[in-house]
C-alpha positions in Angstrom: 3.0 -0.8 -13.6 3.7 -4.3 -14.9 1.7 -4.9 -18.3 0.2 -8.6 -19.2 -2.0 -9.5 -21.6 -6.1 -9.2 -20.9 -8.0 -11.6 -22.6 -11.6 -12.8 -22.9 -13.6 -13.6 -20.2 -15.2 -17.0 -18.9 -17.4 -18.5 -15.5 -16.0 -19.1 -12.4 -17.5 -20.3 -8.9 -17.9 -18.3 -6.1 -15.8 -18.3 -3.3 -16.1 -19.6 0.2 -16.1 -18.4 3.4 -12.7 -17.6 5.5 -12.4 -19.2 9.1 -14.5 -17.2 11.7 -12.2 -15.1 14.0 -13.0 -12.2 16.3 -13.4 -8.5 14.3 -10.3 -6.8 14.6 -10.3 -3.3 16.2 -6.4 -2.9 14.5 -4.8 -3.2 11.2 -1.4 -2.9 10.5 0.2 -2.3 7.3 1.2 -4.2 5.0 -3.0 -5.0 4.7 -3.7 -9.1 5.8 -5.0 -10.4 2.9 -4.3 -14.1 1.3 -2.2 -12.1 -1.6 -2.2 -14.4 -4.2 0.4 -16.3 -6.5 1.6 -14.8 -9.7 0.9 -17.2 -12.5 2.7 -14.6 -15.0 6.7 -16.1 -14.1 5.8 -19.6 -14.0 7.7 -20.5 -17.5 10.5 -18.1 -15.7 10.3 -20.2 -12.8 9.7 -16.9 -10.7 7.7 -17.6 -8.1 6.0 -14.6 -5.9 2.7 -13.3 -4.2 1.1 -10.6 -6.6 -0.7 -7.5 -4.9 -0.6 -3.9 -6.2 -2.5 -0.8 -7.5 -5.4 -1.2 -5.4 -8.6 0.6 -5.5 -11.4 0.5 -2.3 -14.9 1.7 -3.1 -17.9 1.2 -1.1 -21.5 -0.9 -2.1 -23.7 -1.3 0.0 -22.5 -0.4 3.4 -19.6 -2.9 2.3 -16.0 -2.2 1.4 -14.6 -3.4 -1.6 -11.2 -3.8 -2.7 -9.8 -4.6 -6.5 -6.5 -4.9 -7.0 -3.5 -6.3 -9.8 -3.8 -10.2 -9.8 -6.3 -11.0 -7.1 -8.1 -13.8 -8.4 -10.8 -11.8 -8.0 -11.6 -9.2 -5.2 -11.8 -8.8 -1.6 -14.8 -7.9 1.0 -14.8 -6.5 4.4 -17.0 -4.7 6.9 -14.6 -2.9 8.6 -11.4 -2.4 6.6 -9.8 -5.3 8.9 -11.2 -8.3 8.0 -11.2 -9.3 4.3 -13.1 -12.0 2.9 -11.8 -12.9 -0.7 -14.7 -13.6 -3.2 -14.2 -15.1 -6.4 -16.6 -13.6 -9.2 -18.4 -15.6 -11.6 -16.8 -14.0 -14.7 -13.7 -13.0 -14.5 -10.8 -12.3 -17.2 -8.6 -15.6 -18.0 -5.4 -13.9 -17.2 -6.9 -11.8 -14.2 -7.1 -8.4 -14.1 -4.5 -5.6 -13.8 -4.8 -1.7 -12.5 -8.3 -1.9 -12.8 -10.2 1.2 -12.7 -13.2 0.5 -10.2 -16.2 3.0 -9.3 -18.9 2.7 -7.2 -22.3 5.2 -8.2 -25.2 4.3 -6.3 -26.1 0.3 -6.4 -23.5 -0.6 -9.2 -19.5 -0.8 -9.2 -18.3 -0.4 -12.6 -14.9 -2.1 -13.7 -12.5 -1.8 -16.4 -8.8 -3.8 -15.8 -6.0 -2.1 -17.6 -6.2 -3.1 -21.5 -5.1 -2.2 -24.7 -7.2 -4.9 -26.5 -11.1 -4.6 -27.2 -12.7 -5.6 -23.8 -16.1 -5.2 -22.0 -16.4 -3.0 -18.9 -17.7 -5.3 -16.3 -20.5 -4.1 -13.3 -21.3 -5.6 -10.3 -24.6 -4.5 -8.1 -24.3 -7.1 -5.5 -20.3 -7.8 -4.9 -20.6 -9.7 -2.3 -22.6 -12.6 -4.0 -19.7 -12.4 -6.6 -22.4 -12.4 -9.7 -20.7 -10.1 -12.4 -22.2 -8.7 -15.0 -21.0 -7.1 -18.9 -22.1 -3.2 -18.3 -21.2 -3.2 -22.2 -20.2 -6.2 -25.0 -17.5 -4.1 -25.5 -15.0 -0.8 -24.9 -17.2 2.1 -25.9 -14.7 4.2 -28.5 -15.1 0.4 -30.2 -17.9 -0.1 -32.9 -18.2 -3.8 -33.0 -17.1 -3.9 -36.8 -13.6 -2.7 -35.6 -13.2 -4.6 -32.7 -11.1 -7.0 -34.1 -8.8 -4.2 -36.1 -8.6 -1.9 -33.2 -5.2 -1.5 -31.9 -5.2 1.8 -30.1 -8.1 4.6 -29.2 -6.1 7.4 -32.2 -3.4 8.1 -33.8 -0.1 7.0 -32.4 0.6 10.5 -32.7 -1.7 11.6 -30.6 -2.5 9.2 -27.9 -0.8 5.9 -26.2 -2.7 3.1 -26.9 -4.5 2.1 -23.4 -6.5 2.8 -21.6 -3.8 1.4 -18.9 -4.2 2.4 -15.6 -7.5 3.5 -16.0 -9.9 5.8 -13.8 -13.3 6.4 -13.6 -14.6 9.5 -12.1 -18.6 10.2 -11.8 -19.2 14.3 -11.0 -22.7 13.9 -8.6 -23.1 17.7 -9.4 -23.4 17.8 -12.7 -23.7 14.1 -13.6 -20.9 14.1 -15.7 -18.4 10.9 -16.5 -14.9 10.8 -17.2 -12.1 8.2 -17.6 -8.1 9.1 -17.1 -5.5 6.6 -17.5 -1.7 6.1 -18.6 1.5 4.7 -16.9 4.3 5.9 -19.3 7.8 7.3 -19.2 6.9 9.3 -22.6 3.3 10.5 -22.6 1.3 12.3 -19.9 -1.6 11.6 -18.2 -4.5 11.3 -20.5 -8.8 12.2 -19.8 -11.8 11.9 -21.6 -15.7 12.6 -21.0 -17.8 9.3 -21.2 -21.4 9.5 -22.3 -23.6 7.7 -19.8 -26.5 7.3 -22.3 -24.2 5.4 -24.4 -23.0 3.0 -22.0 -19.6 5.2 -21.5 -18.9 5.7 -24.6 -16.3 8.6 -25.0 -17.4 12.2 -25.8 -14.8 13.5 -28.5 -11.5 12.5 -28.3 -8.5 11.9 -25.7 -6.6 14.9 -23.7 -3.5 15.3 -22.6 -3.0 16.6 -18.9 0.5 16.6 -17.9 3.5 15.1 -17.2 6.3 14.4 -14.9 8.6 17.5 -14.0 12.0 15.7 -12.2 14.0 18.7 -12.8 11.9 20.9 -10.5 10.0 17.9 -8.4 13.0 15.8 -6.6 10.5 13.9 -5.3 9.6 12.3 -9.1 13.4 11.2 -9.7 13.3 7.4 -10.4 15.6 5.2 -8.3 16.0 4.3 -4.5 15.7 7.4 -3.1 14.9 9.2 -6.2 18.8 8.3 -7.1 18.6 7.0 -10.6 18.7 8.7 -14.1 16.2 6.6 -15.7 13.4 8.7 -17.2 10.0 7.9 -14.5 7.0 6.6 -15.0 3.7 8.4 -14.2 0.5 6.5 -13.9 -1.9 5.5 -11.4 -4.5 7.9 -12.0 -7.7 8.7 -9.5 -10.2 11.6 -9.2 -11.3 13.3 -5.9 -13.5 15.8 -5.7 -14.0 18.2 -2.4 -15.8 21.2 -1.5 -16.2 22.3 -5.2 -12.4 21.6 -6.3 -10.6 18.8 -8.4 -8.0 16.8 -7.1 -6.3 14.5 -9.7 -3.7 12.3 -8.1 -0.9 10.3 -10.0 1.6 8.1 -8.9 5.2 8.2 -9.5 8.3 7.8 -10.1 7.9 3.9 -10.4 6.4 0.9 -8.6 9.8 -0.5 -7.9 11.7 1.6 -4.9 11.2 3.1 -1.6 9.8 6.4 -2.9 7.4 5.4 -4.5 4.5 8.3 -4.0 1.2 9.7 -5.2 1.4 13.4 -6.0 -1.9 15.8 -7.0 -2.7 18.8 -9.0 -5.7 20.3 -8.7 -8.0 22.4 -11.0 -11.6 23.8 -11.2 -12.9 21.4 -13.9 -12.5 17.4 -14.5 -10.9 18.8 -18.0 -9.1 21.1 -16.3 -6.6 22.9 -16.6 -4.6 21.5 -14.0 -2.4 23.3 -11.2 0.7 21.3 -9.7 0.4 21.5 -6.2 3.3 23.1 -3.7 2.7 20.3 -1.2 3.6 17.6 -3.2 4.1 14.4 -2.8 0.7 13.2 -0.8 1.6 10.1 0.3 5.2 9.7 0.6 6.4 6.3 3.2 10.8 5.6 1.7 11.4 4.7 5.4 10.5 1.7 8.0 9.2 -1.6 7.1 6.6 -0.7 4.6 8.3 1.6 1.7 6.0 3.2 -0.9 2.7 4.6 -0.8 2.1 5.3 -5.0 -0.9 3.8 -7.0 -3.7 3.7 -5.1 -7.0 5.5 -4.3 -8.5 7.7 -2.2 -12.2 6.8 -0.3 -14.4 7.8 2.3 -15.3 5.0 4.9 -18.8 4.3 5.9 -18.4 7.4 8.3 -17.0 9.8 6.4 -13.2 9.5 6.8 -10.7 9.8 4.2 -8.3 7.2 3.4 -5.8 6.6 0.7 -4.7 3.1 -0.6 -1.1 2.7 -1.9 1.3 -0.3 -3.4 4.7 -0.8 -1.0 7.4 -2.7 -3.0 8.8 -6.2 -1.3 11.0 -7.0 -5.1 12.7 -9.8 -3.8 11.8 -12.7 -6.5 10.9 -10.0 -9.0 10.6 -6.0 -9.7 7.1 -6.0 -9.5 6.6 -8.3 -6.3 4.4 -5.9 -4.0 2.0 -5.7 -1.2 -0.7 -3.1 -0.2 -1.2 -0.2 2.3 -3.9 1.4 3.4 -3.3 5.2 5.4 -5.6 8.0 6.6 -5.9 10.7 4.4 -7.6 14.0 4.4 -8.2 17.7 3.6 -6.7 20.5 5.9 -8.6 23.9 6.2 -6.7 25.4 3.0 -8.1 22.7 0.8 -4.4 21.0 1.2 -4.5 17.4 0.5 -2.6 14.6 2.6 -1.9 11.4 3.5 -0.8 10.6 6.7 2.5 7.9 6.6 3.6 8.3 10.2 4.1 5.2 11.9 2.4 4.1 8.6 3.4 0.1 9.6 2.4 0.3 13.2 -0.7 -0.7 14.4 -3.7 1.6 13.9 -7.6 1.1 14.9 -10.0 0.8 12.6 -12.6 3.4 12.0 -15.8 3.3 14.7 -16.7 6.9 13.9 -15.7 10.3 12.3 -12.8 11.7 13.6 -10.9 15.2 13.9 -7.2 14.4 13.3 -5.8 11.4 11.4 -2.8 10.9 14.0 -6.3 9.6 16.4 -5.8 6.3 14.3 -2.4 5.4 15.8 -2.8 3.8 18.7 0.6 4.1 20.3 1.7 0.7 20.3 5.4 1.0 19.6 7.7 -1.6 17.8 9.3 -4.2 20.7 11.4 -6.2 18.2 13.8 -4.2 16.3 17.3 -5.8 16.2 16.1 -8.1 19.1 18.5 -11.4 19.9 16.5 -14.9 17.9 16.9 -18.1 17.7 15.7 -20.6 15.5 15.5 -24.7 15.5 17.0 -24.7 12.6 18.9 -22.6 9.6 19.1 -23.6 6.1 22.1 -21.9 3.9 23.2 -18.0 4.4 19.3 -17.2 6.0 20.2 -16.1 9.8 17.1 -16.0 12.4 18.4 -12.6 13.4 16.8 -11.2 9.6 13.0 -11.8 11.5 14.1 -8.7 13.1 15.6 -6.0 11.3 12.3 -4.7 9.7 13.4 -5.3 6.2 10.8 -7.3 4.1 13.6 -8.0 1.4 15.9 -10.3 4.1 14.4 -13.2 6.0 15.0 -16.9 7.7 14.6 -20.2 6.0 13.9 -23.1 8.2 16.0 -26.2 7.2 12.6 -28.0 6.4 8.7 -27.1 6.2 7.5 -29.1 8.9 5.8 -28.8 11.8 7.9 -28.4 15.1 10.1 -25.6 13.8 10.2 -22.3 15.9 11.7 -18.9 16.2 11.9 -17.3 19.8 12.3 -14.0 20.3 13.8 -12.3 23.6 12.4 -8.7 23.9 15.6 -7.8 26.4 12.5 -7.2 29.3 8.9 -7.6 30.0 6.7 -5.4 27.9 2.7 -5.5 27.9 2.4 -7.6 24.3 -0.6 -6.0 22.1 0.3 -7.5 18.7 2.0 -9.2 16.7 2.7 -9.6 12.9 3.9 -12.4 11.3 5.3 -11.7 7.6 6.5 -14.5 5.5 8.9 -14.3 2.5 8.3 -16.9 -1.1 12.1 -18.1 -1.2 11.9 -20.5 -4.2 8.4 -21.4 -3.5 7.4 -22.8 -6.3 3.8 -21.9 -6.6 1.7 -20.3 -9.4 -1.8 -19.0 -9.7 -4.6 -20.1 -7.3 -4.4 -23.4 -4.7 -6.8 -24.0 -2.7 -4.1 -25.7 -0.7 -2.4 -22.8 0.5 -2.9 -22.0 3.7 -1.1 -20.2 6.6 -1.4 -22.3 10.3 1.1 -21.7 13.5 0.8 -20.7 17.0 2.5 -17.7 19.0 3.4 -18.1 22.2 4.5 -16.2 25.1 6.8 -16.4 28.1 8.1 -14.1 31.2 10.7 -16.1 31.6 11.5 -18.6 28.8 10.6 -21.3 30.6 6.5 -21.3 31.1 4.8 -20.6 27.9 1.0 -19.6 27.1 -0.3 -19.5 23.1 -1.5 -16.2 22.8 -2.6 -16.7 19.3 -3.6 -20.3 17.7 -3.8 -20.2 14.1 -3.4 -23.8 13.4 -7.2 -24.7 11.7 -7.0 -21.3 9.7 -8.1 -22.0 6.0 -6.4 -19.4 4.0 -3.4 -17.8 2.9 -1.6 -15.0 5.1 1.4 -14.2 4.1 1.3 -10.9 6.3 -0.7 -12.1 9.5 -1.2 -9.3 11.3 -2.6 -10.7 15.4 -4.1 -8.3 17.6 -4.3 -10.1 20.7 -7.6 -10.0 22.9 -6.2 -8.5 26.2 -2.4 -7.3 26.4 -0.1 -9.9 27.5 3.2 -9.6 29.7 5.9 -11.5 28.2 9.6 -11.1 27.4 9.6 -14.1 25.2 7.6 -14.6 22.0 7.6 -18.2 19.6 6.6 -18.5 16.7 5.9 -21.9 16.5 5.4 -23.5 12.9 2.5 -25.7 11.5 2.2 -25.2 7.6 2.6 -23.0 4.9 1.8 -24.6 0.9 5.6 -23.4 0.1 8.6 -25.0 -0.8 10.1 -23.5 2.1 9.3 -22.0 6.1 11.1 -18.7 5.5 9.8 -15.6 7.0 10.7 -12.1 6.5 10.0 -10.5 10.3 8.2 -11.0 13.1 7.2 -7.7 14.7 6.4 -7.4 17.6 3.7 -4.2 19.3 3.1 -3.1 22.5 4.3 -0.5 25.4 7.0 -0.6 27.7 6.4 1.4 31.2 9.1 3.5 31.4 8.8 7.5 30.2 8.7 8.2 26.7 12.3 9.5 25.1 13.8 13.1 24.9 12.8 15.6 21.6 16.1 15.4 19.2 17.9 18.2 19.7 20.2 20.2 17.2 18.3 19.7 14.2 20.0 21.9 11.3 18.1 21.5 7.7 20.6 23.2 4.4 19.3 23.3 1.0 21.9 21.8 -2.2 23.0 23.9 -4.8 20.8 21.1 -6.4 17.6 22.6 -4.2 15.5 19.4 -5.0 18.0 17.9 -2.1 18.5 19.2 1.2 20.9 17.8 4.1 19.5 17.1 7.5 21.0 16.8 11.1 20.5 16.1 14.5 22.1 14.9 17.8 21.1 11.5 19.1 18.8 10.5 21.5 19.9 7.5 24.4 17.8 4.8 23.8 15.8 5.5 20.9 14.6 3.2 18.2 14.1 5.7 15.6 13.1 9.2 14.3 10.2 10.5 12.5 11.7 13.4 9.9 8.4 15.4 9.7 8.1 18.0 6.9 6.0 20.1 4.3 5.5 23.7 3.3 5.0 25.2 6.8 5.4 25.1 10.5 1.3 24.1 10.3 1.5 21.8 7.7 4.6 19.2 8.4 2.3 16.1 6.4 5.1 14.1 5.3 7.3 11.8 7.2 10.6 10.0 6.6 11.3 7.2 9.8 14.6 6.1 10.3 16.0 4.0 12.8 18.1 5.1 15.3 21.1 2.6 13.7 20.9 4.1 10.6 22.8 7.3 12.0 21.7 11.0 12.6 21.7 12.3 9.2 19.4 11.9 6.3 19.4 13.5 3.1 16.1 14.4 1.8 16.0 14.4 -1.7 12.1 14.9 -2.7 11.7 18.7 -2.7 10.0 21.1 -5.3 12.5 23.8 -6.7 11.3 27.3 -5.4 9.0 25.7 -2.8 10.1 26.7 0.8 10.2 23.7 3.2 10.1 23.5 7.1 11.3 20.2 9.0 10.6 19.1 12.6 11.9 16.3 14.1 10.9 13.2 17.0 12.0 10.4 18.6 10.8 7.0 19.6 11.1 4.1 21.6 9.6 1.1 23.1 7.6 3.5 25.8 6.1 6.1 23.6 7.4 9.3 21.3 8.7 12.5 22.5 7.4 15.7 21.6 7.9 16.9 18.8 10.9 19.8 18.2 10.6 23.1 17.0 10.2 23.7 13.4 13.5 24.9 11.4 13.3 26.6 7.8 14.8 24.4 5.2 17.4 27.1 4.2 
């Protein structure tokens, strides 16, 4: 987690309104919200969109979302559409990690800090009126506000809190706040008196740490390859049926495998058991990579869900987006997050349901590796990039005008569904908030390449998306998609990928056969193989502690071979891995389970 200073607090006004459009019944991940402008790297000249370490809570029959350098905060109904709102107090240097809870009418915030600051309250969000719940942080009397570096003793406790947590017990009416993000000290907890405006009760606690020699999965590095010491932090609370889940994100914010893990105990206080299933959201594969620092929510009915922060760390380490993935309890108590096809298209929750994999809605990727062409290229930034499902590659137009296009040729005629357009900040050149900055263009389709129909006009749209994800209103056939350009407020056009969703009509590919699964000498790794399947775009690696309980998944495409070593398991933990393919028709069944031996 990225550290800036937090400073005092002054009015702003509130926001407006976004452009009306139709309620989505999809989202895709990364979540389509105007991400906003870092002003942090301006004197660096570091230009990028900031969005990270999100939290959702509900007010109201309303979802909320705070998040690292929003500007403010975002609104929606439905977990598809977001309406930013811009509060009328706000920190001068925005907000970071904030720890955000909602107890009956009131959301209580706290950003990240490690300077004397007020916990903020908010009981109607979506007018944007924000309130002081206290003048200042409760461990501070206000004669040492102005001497106060840390909460104790550097001894004893890491000045913070950074990457705070609320957590309200409704059983026994009870408050607590953990927090840290540190390479050196654990995860830290406190009880918080409500009659004194959360003012702590005693004195910090340590919890725990990270364990790399035994958890492979909390080795820093793309794919947990680095020797640098990791970083735990992103701390949130669940309770369920009686039990404590305290969730943690780790190694670090800046790779692939970047994951929330749990323990689990009988008390807030605990103490605290690791727990054999570990990591709980886990997503090092596909276009979105990462799943650590988030939250975990019930929807309006009932569902779980579990928010997370995937890296992009093109322009900068900490340039990131946000993901949003179905999440749940199984029968055991178990605690998961489900990743698979974690950046395909999903619907929206309606209703309760039984099984998280309900939410996909089996619209597979058309585009990967398709053949593009472009009006025009500027430098070593190919048209072919908008295609290989890798945010950190992408086409620059030679100017930011309109009448520049990408077309796409599918190979055949699929039935079109969606389509996501994800832009890249290549020198952009833009800081903080601009009302200016807004994303317009128009996708268009063709059978043939010669007749077009617009499928989606965007070009009135009044606001920023930098990942626009279009479900269109009936399902098109087309071989042909255009991305035809209008504006953007960067420098430059340049755009990461343009996926592409829908079904083809053929029969869905053949189960992988062969798959073998050997455990290292080093058991935190283990090597996996399997034979090849004709056709297929990729694999889902599907894996956990049992034949019943296969809750993580690593995707790989089928171009990136038919081997994959797995490097995030628990020493002593037995493992079992399954395997599936896909393709632009549908997914096979899934194979047999194997013991990871």
């Amino acid at each position: 987690m990225k550290r800036i200073a937090t400073v005092l607090l002054i009015g702003v006004s509130a926001a407006g309104l976004p452009s009306q459009a139709p309620r989505p019944r999809t989202y895709a991940n990364p979540i389509d919200i105007d991400y906003r402008y870092n002003f942090e790297q301006k004197n660096e000249g570091i230009s990028y969109r900031s969005g990270a370490d999100p939290v959702i809570v509900v007010q109201k029959g309303k979802y909320y979302l705070f998040e690292t350098i929003g500007d403010g905060y975002w609104e929606s109904t439905d977990l598809g559409a977001w309406r930013h709102v811009t509060p009328s107090r706000w920190p001068i240097n925005d907000i970071v990690a904030p720890a955000a809870l909602s107890v009956r009418d009131t959301i209580y915030l706290l950003p990240s800090t490690t300077a004397p600051l007020p916990i903020l309250m908010l009981t109607d969000a979506s007018s944007g009126r924000v309130d002081f719940y206290n003048r200042l942080m409760p461990w501070l009397p206000m004669a040492r506000a102005r001497e106060a570096d840390s909460l104790a003793k550097p001894d004893s406790v890491q000045p913070g809190p950074w990457d705070p947590a609320f957590f309200y017990d409704p059983d026994t009416e009870r408050w607590f706040l953990y927090w840290n993000s540190s390479n050196a000290y654990p995860l830290h907890v406190i009880e918080l008196d409500k009659t004194k405006q959360l003012a702590y009760t005693g004195t910090p606690k340590w919890l725990f740490g990270l364990d790399p020699e035994h958890h492979g999965w909390e080795r820093f590095g793309q794919d947990h390859r680095a020797t640098i010491k990791p970083f735990i932090e992103g701390a949130w609370m669940t309770k369920y049926r009686g039990r404590y889940y305290l969730q943690y994100g780790a190694p670090g914010t800046e790779y692939n495998v970047y994951a929330n893990g749990v323990y689990t105990a009988n008390d807030p206080l605990g103490p605290f058991m690791y727990a054999p299933y570990n990591p709980v959201a886990y997503k090092p594969g596909g276009f979105v990579q990462g799943a650590g620092h988030g939250n975990t929510f019930q929807d309006l009915y009932g569902n779980w869900w579990n928010t997370g922060t995937p890296w992009i760390a093109v322009n900068w380490n900490f340039e990131r987006r946000i993901g949003l993935h179905p999440a749940g309890f199984d029968a055991d108590g178990a605690m998961y997050v489900d990743t698979r096809f974690g950046d395909f298209p999903h619907w929206l929750p309606t209703k309760a349901w039984q099984r998280s994999d309900e939410l996909f809605t089996g619209w597979m990727l058309l585009s990967y590796r398709k053949a593009v062409t472009a009006s025009s290229t500027r430098d070593t930034f190919p048209a072919r990039n908008v295609t290989d499902e890798n945010p950190r590659t992408f086409w620059v137009a030679q100017q930011n005008q309109p009448g520049e296009w990408l077309t796409l040729d599918l190979g055949r005629v699929f039935d079109l569904k969606a389509i996501q357009v994800n832009y890249a900040d290549y020198q952009s050149g833009l800081y903080g908030t601009d009302s200016t900055v807004v994303t317009q263009f128009r996708l268009e389709s063709s059978v043939d390449g010669r007749q077009w129909q617009t499928v989606a006009d965007l070009s009135h749209e009044t606001r920023d998306r930098p990942n626009a994800y279009i479900e269109l209103a009936e399902p098109v056939r087309g071989r042909y998609v255009r991305y035809a350009h209008v504006h953007v407020g960067a420098a430059h056009l340049a755009i990461s990928d343009i996926r592409v969703f829908g079904n083809g009509a053929g029969p869905p590919p053949a189960t992988p056969g062969g798959l073998a699964a050997r455990r290292d000498s080093d058991t935190r790794n283990a090597g996996l193989t399997w034979k090849p399947v004709a056709g297929a775009v990729g694999y889902n690696v599907r894996w956990g502690i049992a034949p019943a309980k296969l809750y993580e998944t690593y995707q790989r495409f089928a171009d990136q071979g038919t081997t994959l070593e797995l490097r995030a398991l628990t020493v002593g933990q037995a493992y079992w891995v399954a395997i599936e393919s896909f393709d632009e028709n549908g997914v096979s069944a899934l194979s047999p389970a194997v013991p990871v031996r």
